[in-house]
N, CA, C and O atoms as a GROMACS GRO file, in nm:
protein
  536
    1UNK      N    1  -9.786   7.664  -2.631
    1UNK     CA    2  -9.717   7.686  -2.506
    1UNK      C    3  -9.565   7.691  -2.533
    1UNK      O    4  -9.503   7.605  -2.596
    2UNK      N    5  -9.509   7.812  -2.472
    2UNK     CA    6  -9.350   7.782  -2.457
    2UNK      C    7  -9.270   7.657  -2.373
    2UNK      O    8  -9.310   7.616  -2.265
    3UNK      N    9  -9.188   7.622  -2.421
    3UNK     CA   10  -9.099   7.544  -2.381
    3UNK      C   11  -9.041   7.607  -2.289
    3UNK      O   12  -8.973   7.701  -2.331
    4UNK      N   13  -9.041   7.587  -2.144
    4UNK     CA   14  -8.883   7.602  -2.041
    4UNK      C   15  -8.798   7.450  -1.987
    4UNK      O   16  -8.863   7.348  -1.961
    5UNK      N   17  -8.725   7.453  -1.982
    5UNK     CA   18  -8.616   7.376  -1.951
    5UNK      C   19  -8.537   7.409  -1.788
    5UNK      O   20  -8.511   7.518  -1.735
    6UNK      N   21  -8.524   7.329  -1.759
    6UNK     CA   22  -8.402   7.359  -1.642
    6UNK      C   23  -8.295   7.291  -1.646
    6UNK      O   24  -8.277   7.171  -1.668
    7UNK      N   25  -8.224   7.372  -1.624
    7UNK     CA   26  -8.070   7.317  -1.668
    7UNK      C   27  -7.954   7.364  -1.559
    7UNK      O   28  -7.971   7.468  -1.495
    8UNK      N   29  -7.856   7.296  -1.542
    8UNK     CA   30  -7.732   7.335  -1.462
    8UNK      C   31  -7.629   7.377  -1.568
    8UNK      O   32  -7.596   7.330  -1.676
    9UNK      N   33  -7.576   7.523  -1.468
    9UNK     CA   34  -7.447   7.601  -1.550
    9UNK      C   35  -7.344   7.515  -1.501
    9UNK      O   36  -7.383   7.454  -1.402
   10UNK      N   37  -7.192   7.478  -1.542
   10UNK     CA   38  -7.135   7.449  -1.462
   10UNK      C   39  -6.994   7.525  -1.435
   10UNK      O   40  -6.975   7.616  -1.515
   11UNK      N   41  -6.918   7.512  -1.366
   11UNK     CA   42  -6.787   7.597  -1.357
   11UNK      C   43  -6.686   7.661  -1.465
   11UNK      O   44  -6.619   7.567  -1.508
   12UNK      N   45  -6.653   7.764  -1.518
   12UNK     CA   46  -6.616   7.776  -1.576
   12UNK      C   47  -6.488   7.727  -1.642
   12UNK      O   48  -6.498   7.729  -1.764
   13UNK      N   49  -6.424   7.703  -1.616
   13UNK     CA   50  -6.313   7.572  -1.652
   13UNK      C   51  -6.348   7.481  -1.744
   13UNK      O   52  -6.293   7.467  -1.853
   14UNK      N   53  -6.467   7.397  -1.691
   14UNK     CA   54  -6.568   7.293  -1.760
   14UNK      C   55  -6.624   7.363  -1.921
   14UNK      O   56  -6.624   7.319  -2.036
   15UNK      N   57  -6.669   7.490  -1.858
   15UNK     CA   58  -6.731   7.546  -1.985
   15UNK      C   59  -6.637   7.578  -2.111
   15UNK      O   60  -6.667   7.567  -2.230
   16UNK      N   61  -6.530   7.614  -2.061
   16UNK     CA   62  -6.392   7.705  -2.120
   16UNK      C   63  -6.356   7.522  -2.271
   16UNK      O   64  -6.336   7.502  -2.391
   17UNK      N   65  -6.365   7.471  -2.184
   17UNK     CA   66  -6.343   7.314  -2.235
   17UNK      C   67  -6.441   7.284  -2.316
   17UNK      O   68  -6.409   7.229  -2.422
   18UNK      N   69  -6.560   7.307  -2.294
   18UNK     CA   70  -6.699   7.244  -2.341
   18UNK      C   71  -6.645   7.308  -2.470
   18UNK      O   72  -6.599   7.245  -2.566
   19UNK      N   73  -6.660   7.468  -2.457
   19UNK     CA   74  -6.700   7.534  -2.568
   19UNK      C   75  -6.595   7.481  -2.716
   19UNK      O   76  -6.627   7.460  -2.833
   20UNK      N   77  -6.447   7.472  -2.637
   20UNK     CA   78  -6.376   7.442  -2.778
   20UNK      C   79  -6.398   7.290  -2.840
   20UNK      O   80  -6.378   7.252  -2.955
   21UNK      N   81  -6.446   7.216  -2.728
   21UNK     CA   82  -6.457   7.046  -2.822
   21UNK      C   83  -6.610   7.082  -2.892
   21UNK      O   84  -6.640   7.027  -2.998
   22UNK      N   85  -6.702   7.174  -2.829
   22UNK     CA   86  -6.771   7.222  -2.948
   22UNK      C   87  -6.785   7.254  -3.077
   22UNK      O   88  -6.859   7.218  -3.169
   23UNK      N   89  -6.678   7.347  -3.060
   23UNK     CA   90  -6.612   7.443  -3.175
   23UNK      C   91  -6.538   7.331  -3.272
   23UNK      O   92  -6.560   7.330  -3.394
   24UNK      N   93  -6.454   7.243  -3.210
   24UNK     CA   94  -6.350   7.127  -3.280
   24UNK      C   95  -6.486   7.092  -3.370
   24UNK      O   96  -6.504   7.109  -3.491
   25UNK      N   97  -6.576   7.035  -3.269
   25UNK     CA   98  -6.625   6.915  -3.340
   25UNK      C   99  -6.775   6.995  -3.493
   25UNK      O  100  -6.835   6.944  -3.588
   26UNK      N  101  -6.772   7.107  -3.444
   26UNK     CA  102  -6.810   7.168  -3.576
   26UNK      C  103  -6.740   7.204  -3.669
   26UNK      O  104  -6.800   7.234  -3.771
   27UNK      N  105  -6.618   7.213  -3.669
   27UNK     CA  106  -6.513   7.248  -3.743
   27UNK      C  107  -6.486   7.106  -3.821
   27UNK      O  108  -6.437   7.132  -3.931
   28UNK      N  109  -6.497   7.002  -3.806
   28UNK     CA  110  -6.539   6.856  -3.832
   28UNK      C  111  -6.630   6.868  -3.938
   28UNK      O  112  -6.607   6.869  -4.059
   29UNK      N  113  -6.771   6.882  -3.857
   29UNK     CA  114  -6.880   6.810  -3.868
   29UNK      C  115  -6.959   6.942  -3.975
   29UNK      O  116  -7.006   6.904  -4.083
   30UNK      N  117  -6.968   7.061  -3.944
   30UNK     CA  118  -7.001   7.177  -4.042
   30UNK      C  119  -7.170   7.085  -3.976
   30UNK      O  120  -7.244   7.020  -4.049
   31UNK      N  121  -7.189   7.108  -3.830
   31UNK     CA  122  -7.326   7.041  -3.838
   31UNK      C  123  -7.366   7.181  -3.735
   31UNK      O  124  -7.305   7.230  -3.640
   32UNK      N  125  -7.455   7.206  -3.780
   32UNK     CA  126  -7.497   7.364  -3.727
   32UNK      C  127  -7.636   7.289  -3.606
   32UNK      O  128  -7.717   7.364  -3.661
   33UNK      N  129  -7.681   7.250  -3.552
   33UNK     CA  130  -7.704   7.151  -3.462
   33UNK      C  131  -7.621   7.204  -3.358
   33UNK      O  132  -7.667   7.312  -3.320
   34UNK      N  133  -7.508   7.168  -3.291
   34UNK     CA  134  -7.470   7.208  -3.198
   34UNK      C  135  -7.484   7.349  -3.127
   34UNK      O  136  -7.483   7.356  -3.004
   35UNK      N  137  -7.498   7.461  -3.206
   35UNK     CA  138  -7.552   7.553  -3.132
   35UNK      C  139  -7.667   7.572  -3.074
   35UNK      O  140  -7.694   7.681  -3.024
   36UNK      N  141  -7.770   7.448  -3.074
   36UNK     CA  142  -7.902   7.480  -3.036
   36UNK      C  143  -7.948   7.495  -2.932
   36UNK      O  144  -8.053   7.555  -2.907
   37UNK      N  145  -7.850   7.425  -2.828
   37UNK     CA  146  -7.855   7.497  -2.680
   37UNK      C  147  -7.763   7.522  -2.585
   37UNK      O  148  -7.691   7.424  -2.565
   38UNK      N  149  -7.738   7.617  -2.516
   38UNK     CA  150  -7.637   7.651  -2.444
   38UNK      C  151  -7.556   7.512  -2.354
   38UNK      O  152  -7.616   7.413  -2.312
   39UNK      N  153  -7.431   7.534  -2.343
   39UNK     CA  154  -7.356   7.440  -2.297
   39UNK      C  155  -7.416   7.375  -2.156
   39UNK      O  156  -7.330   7.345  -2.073
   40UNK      N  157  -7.543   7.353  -2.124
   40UNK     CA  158  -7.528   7.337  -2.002
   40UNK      C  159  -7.594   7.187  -1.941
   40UNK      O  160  -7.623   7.105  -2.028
   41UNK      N  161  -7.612   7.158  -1.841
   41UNK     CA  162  -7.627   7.031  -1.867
   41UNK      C  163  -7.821   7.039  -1.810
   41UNK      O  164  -7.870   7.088  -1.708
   42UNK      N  165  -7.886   6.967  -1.928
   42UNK     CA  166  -8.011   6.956  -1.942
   42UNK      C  167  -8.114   6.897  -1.836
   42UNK      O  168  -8.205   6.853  -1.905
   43UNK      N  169  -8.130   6.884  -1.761
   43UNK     CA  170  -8.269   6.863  -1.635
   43UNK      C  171  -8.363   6.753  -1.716
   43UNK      O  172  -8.354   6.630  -1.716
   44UNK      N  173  -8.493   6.878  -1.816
   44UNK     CA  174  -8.548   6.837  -1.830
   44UNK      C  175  -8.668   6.975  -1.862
   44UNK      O  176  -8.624   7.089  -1.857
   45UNK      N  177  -8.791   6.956  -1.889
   45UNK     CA  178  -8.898   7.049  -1.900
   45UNK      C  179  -8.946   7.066  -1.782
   45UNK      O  180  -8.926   6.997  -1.682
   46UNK      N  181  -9.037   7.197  -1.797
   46UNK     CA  182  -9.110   7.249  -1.668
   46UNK      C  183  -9.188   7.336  -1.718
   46UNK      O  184  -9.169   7.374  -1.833
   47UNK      N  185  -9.282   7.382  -1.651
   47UNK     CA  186  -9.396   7.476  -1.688
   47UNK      C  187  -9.379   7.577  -1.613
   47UNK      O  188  -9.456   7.672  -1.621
   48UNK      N  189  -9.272   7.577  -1.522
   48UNK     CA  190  -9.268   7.666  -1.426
   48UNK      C  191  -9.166   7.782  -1.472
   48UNK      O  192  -9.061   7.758  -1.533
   49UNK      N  193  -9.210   7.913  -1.437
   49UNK     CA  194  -9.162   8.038  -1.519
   49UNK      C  195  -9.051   8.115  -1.408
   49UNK      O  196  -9.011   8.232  -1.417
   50UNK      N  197  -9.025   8.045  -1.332
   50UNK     CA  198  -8.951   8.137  -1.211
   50UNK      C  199  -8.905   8.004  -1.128
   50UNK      O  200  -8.972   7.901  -1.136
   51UNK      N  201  -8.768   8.015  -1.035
   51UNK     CA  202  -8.760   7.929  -0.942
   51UNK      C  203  -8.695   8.019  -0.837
   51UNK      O  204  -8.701   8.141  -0.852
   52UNK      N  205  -8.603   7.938  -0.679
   52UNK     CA  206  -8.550   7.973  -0.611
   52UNK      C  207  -8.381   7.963  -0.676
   52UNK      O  208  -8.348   7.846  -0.698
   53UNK      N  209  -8.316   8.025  -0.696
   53UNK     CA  210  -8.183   8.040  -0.701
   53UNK      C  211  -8.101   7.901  -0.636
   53UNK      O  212  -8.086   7.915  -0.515
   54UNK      N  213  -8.038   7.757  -0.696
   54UNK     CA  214  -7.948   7.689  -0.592
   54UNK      C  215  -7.853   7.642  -0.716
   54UNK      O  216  -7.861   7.623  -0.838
   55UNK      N  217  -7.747   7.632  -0.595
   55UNK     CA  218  -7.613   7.604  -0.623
   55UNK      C  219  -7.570   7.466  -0.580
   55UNK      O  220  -7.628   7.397  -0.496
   56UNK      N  221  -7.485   7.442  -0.633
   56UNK     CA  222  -7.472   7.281  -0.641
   56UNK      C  223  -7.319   7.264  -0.629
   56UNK      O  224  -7.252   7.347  -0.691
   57UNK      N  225  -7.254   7.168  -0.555
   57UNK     CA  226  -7.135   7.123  -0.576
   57UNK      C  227  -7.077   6.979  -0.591
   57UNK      O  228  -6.992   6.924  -0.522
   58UNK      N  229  -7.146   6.932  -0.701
   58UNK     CA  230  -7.139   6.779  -0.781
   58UNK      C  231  -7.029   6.750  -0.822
   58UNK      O  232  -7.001   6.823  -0.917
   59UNK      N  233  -6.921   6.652  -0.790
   59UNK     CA  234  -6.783   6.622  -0.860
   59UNK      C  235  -6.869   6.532  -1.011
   59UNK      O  236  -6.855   6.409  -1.012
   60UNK      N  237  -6.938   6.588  -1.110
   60UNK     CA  238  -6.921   6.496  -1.205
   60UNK      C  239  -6.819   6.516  -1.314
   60UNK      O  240  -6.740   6.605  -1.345
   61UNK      N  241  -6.857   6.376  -1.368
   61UNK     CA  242  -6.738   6.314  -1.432
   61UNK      C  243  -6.812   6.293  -1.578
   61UNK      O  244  -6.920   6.234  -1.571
   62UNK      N  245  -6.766   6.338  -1.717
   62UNK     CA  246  -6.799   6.306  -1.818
   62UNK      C  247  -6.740   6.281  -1.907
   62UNK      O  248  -6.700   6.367  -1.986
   63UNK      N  249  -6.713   6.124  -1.922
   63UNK     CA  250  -6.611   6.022  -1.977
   63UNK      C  251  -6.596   6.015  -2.133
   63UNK      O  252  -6.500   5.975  -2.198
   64UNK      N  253  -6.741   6.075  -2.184
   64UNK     CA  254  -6.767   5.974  -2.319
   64UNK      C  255  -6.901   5.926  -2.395
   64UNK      O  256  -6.931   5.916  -2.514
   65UNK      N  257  -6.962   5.902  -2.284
   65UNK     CA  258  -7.101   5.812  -2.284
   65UNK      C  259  -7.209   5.945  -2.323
   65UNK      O  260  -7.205   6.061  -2.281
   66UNK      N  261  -7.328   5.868  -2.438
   66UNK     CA  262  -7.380   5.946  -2.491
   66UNK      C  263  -7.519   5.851  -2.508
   66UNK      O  264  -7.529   5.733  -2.540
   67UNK      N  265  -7.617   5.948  -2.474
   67UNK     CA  266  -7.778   5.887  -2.449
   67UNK      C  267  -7.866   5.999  -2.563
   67UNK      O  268  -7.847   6.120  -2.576
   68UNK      N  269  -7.957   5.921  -2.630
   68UNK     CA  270  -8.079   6.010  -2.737
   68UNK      C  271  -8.151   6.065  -2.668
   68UNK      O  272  -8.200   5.999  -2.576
   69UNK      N  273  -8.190   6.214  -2.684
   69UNK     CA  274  -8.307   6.208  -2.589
   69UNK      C  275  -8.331   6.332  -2.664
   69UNK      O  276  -8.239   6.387  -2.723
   70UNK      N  277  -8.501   6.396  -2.666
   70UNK     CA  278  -8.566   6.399  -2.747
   70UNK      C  279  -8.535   6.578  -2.820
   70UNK      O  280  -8.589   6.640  -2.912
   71UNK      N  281  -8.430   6.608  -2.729
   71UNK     CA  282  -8.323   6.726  -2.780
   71UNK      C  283  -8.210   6.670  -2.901
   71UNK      O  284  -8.185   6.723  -3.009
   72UNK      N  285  -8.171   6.582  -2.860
   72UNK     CA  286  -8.072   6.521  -2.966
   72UNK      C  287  -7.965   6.462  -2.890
   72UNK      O  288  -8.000   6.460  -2.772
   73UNK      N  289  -7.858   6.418  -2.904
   73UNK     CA  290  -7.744   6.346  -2.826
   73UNK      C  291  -7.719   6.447  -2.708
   73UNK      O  292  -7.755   6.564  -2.715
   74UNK      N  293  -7.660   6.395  -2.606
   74UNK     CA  294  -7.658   6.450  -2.476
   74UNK      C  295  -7.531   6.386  -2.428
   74UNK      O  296  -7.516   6.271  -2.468
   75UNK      N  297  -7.440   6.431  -2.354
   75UNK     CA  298  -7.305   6.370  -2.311
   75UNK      C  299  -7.339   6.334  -2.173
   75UNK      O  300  -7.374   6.441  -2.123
   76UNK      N  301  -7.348   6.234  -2.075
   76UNK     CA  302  -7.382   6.222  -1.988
   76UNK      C  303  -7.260   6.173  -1.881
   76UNK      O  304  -7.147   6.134  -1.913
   77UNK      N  305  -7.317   6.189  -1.744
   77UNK     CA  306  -7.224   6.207  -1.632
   77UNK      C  307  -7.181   6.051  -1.653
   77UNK      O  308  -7.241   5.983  -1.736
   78UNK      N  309  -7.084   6.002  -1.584
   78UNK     CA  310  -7.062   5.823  -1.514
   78UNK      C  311  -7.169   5.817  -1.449
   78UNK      O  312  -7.257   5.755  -1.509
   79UNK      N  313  -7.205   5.868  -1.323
   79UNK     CA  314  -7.277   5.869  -1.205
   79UNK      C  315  -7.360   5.938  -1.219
   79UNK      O  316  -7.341   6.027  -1.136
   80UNK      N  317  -7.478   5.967  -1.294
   80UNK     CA  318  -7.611   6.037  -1.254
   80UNK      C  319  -7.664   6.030  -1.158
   80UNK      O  320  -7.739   6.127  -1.169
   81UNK      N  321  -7.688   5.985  -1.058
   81UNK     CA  322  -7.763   5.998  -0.962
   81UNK      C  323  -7.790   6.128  -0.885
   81UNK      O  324  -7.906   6.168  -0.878
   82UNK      N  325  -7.731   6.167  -0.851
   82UNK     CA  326  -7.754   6.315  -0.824
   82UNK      C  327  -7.799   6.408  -0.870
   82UNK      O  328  -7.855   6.497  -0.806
   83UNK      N  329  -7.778   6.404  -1.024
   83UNK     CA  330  -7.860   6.488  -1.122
   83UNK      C  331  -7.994   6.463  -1.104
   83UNK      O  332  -8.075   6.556  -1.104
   84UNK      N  333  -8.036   6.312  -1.084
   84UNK     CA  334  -8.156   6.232  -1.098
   84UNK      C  335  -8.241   6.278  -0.980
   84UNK      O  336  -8.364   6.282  -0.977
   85UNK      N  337  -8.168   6.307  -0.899
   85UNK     CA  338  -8.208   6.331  -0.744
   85UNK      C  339  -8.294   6.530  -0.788
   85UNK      O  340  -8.393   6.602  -0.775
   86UNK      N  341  -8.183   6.519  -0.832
   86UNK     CA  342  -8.215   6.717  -0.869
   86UNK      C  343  -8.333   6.709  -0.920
   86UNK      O  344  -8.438   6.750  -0.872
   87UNK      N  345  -8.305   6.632  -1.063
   87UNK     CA  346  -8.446   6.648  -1.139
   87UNK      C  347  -8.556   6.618  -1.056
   87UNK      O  348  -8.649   6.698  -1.061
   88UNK      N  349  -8.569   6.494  -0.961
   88UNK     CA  350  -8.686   6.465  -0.908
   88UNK      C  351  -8.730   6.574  -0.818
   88UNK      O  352  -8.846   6.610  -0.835
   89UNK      N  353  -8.659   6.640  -0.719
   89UNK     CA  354  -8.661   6.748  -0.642
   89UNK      C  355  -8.750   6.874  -0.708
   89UNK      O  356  -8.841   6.936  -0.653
   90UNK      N  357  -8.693   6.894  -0.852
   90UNK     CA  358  -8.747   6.989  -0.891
   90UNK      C  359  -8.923   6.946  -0.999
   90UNK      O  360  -8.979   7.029  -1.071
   91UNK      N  361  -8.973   6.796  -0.974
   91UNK     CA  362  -9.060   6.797  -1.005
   91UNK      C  363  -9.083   6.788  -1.189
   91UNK      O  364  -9.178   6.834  -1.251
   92UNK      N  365  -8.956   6.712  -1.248
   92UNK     CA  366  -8.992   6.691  -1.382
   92UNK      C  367  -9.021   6.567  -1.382
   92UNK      O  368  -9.041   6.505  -1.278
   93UNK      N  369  -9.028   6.517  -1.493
   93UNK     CA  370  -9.044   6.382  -1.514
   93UNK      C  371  -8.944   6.310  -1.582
   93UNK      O  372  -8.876   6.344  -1.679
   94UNK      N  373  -8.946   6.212  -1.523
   94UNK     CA  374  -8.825   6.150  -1.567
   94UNK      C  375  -8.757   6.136  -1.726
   94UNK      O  376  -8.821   6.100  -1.825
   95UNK      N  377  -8.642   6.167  -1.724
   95UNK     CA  378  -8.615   6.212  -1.882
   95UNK      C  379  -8.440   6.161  -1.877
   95UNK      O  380  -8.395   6.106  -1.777
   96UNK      N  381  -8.352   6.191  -2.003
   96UNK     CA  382  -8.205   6.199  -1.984
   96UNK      C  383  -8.208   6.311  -1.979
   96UNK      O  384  -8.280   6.394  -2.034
   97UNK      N  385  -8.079   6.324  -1.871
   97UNK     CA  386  -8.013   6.392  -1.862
   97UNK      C  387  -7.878   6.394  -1.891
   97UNK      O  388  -7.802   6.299  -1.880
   98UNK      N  389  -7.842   6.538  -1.940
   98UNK     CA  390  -7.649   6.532  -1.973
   98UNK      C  391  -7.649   6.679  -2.074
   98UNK      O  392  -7.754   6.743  -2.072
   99UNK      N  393  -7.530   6.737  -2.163
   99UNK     CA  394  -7.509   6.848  -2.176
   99UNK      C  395  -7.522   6.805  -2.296
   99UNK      O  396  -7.473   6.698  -2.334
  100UNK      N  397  -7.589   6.880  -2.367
  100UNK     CA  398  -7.655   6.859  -2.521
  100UNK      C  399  -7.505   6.876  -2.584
  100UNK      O  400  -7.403   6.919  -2.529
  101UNK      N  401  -7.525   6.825  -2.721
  101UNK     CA  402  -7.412   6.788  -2.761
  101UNK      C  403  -7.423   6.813  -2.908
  101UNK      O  404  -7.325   6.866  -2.959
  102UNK      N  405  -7.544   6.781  -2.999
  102UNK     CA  406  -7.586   6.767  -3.108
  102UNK      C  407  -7.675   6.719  -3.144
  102UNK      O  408  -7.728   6.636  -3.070
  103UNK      N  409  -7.728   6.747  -3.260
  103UNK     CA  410  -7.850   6.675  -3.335
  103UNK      C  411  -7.784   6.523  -3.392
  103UNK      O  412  -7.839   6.413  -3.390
  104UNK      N  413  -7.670   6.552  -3.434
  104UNK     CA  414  -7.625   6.457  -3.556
  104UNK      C  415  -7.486   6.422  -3.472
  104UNK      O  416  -7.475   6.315  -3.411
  105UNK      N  417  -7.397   6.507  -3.474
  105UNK     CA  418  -7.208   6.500  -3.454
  105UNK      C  419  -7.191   6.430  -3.308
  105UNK      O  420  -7.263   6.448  -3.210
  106UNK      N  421  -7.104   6.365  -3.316
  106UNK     CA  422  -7.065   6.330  -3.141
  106UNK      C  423  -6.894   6.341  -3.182
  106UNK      O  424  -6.824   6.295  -3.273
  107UNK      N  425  -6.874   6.411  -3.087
  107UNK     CA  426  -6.702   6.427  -3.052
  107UNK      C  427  -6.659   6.306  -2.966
  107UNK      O  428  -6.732   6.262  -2.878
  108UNK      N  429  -6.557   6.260  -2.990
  108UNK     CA  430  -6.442   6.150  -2.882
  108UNK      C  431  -6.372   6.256  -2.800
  108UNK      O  432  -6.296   6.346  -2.838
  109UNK      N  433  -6.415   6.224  -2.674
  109UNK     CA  434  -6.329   6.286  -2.559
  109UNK      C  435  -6.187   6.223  -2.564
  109UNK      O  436  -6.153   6.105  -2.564
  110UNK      N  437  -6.089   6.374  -2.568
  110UNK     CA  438  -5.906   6.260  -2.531
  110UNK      C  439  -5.889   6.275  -2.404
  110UNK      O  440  -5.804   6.204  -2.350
  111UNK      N  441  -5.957   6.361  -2.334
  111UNK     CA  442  -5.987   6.319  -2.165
  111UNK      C  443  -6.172   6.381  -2.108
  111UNK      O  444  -6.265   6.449  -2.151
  112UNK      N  445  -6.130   6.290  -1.971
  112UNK     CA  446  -6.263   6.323  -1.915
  112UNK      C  447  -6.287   6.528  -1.874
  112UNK      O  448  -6.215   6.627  -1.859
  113UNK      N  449  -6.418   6.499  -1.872
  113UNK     CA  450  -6.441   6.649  -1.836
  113UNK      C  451  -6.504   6.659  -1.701
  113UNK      O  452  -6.606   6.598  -1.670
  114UNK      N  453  -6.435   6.746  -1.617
  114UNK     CA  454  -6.502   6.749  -1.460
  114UNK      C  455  -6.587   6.903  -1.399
  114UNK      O  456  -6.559   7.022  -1.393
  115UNK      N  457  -6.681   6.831  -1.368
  115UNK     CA  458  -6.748   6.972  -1.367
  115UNK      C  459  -6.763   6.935  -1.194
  115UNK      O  460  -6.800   6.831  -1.139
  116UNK      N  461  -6.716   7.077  -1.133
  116UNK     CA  462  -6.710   7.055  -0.955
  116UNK      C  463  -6.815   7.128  -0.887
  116UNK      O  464  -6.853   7.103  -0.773
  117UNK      N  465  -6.875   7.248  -0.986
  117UNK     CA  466  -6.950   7.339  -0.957
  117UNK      C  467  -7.056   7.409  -1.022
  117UNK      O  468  -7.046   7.492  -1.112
  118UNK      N  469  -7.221   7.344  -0.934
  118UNK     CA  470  -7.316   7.382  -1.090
  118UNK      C  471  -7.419   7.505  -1.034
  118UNK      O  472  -7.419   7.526  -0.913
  119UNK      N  473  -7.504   7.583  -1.116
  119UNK     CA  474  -7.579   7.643  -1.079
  119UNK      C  475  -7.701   7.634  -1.171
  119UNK      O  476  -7.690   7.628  -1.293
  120UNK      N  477  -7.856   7.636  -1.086
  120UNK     CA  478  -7.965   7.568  -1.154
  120UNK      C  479  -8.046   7.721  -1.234
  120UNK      O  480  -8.075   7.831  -1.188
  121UNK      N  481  -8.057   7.675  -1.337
  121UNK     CA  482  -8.077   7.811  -1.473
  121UNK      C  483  -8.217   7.745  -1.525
  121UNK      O  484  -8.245   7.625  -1.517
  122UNK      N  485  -8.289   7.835  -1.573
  122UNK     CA  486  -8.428   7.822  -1.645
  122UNK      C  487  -8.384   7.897  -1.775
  122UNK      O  488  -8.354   8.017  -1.778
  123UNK      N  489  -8.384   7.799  -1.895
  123UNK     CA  490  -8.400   7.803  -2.055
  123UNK      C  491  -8.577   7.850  -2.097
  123UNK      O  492  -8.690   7.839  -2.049
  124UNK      N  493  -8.530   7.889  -2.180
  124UNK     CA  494  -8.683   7.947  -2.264
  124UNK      C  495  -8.640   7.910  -2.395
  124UNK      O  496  -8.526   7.933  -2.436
  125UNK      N  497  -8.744   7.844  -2.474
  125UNK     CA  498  -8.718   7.795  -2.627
  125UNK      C  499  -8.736   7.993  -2.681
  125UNK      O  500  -8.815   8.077  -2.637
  126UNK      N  501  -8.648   8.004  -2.768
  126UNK     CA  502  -8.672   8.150  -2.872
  126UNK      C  503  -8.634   8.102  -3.016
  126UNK      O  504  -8.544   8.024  -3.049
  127UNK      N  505  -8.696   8.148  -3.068
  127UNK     CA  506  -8.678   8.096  -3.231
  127UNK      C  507  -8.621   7.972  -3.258
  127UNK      O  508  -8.683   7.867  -3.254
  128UNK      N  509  -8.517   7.982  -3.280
  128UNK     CA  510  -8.432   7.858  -3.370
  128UNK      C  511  -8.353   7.766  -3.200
  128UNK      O  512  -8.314   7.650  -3.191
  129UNK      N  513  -8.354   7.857  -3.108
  129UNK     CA  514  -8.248   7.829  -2.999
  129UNK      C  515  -8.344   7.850  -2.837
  129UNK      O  516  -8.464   7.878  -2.837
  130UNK      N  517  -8.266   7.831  -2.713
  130UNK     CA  518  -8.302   7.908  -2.656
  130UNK      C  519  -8.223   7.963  -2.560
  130UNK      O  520  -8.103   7.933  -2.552
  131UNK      N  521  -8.285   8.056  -2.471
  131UNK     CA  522  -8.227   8.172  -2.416
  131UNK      C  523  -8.224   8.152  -2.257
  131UNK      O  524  -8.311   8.075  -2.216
  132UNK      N  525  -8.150   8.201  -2.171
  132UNK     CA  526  -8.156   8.193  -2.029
  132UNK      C  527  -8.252   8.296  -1.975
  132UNK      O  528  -8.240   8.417  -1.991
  133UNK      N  529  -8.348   8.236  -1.908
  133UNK     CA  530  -8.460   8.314  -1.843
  133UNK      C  531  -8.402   8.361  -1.688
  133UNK      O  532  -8.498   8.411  -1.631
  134UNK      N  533  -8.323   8.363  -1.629
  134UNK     CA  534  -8.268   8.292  -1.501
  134UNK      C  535  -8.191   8.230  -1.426
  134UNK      O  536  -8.225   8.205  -1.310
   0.00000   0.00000   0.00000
């Protein structure tokens, strides 16, 4: 069976940011891990191949704080709850959530990252990575 995922995009600003403490922290780390999934922040699995289109306007806040989960390190909000709320809404099971980060490397934030504006995306595992279905 394929893997889908659901995941939130978030504002571009956020992303513009994501991508270079990415980039920094491979430029570091030479840990090829970090490209394994798109910048976005992780839900959880689903079997479901299609959804309804929603948009989200979450002030989160991502300080620092970093949880294992069975993708690899994950950068997580202060305040999950809302995410938590999402995930349950959409019927996964309870899991971490937060924006994949790495297998191995974790970057030190020199400030927080604010994401004001998300939109809910369906991942598909493809080879080595995966791809936006949605």
């Amino acid at each position: 069976m394929t893997e889908n995922i659901f995941a939130l995009t978030c504002d571009k600003d956020f992303e513009n940011k994501l991508f270079l403490l990415r980039k920094k922290l491979f430029k570091l780390s030479d840990d090829e891990t970090i490209f394994a999934l798109p910048p976005y922040i992780i839900l959880g699995k689903t079997e479901k191949r299609s959804f309804d289109r929603k948009h989200y306007n979450l002030k989160l806040f991502f300080d620092g704080s970093y949880v294992d989960s069975e993708y690899g390190k994950l950068l997580t909000a202060h305040d999950d709850k809302e995410l938590k709320e999402i995930q349950k809404s959409l019927n996964i099971t309870p899991s971490p959530v937060g924006i994949y980060i790495s297998k191995r490397a974790l970057p030190t934030l020199e400030e927080p990252l604010i994401s004001k504006h998300q939109r809910l995306v369906l991942l598909k595992s493809f080879q080595d990575g995966f791809i936006v279905l949605q």
